[in-house]
Every structure is written in C-alpha cells, then in structure tokens.
N, C-alpha and C positions, 0 to 999 in steps of 0.2 A: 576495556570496552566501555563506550558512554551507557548510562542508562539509558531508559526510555525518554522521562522526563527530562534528562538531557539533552536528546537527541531533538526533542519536541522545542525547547529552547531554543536551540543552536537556528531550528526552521523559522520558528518567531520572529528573530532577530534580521533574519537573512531578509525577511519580506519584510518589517519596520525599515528598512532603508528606502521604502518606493510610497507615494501617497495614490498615486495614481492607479489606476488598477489593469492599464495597461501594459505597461510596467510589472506588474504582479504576474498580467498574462505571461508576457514574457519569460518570467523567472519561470513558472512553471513549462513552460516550453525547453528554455533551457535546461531544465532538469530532465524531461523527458528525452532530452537528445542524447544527453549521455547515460541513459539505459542501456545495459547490455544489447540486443537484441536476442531472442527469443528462438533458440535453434529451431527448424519445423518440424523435427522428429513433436515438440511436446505442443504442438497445434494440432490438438487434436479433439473430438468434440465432449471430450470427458475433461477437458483443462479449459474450457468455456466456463465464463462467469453468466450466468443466466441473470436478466435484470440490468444488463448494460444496452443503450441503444446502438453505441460501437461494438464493434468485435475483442473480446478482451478476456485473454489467455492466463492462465496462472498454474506454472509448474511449482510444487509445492516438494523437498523432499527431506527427509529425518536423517540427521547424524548426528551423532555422539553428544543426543541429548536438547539440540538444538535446530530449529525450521530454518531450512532456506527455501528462500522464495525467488521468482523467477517471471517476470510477468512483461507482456507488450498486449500494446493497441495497436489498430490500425485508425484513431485521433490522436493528433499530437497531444491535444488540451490532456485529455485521459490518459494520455503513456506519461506526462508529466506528473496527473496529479498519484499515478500509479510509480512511480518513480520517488513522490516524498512518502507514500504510505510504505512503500520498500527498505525506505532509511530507517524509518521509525521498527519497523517490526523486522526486517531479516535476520537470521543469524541468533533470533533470541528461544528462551527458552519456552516449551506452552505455559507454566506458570503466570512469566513475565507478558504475557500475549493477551492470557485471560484477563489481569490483575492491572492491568493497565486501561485509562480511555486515550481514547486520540482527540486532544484538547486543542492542537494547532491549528485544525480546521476552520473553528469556532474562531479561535484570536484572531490569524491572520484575515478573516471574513471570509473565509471559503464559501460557508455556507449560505451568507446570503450574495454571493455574486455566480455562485452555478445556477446550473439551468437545475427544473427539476429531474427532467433526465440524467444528466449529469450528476446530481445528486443522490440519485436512485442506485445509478450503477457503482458511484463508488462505497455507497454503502453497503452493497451485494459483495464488494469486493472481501471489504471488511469483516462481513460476516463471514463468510469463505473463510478466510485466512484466522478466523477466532475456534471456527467447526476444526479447521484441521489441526489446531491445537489442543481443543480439548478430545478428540479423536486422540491423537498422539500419545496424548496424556491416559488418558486412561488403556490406551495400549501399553503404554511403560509401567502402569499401576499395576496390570493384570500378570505381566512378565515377571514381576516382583517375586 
C-alpha cells in the first residue's frame, strides 16, 4: 500500500498535466463520478458533516486496525473533491491520519480557487475524519 505522502504525489502529478483550471474542474468531477455511491441506509443525520453548504455524508467504520471511509454529496464539485480526500486517507491507520497534513490541496491550488464555502466544508470534512481517528485511537489504547 502507498503511503500518504505517496498517495499525495501520485494527486500532484495527476493535476500538473492541466494549466487551466477548468480542466482542474474537470478532473475533480471526474474523480467524484467514480465514488462509490453512498448506500442510504448511512444518510443519515448523525453521518452529516455540519459546516458544508452542500449536503455531505460520511460513513466512517473500524477494522482490523484500520478507517474506512465512505462519503457522497449531493455537489459534483464536493463528491469530487471528497473523492481525492478518500484516496489520501481510506483504508489507513489513526496513527497515519493524525501524523499526516493534506499538502495536495495547497500544491495543486485548491485552496485559493474554492469558494470559501467550499473551503469551509471541506475542511469540516477533514476534521471529521482526523476526530474519528483520534477517537479510534484512543479506543484501541484503552482496549490495550
């Protein structure tokens, strides 16, 4: 499995092939399209990310040491850019979740071509996905 830093790479790279930010748009769209979709059993208003001005879901769950995540909008732009923050963080450990920044945002220009809504919610998202790691964690700590 890539590391984080890797995985953060690999997205760099993917968006250096476009100057336009059209084109950026795009890729993020495309990313969003091929998200799973989001069974509706976990739509529900305890898997709401509060601080998004879209609607945006996130099923989170614990195995064998490791988060998986699970998440849809109802904005393309957002199910996309929830879609590279998936890549980067699923499947890993809370350690790695905590122990990490999400650096790609900042390279590719995420940050200064969202909206600030748009930038609010995915940062809600972020935090989410950081609380349930260190949750986890220290659930696994206390198990010990």
């Amino acid at each position: 499995m890539q590391t984080i830093d890797e995985v953060q790479q690999e997205i760099i790279e993917e968006f250096s092939l476009y100057d336009d930010w059209m084109d950026k748009y795009a890729l993020i769209i495309e990313q969003g399209n091929a998200l799973s979709p989001l069974d509706e059993k976990y739509k529900t208003p305890e898997n709401i990310i509060e601080g998004c001005q879209s609607r945006v879901w996130l099923q989170t769950d614990y195995r064998e040491g490791r988060l998986l995540f699970q998440a849809e909008s109802d904005a393309i732009i957002v199910k996309g850019l929830l879609a590279l923050v998936l890549r980067v963080f699923n499947g890993r450990t809370p350690d790695e979740i905590i122990g990490n920044d999400l650096r790609f945002m900042k390279e590719i220009g995420l940050t200064e071509h969202l909206s600030p809504t748009r930038s609010n919610g995915l940062l809600s998202v972020i935090k989410q996905i950081r609380f349930y790691a260190i949750a986890y964690k220290t659930k696994a700590e206390k198990a010990e």
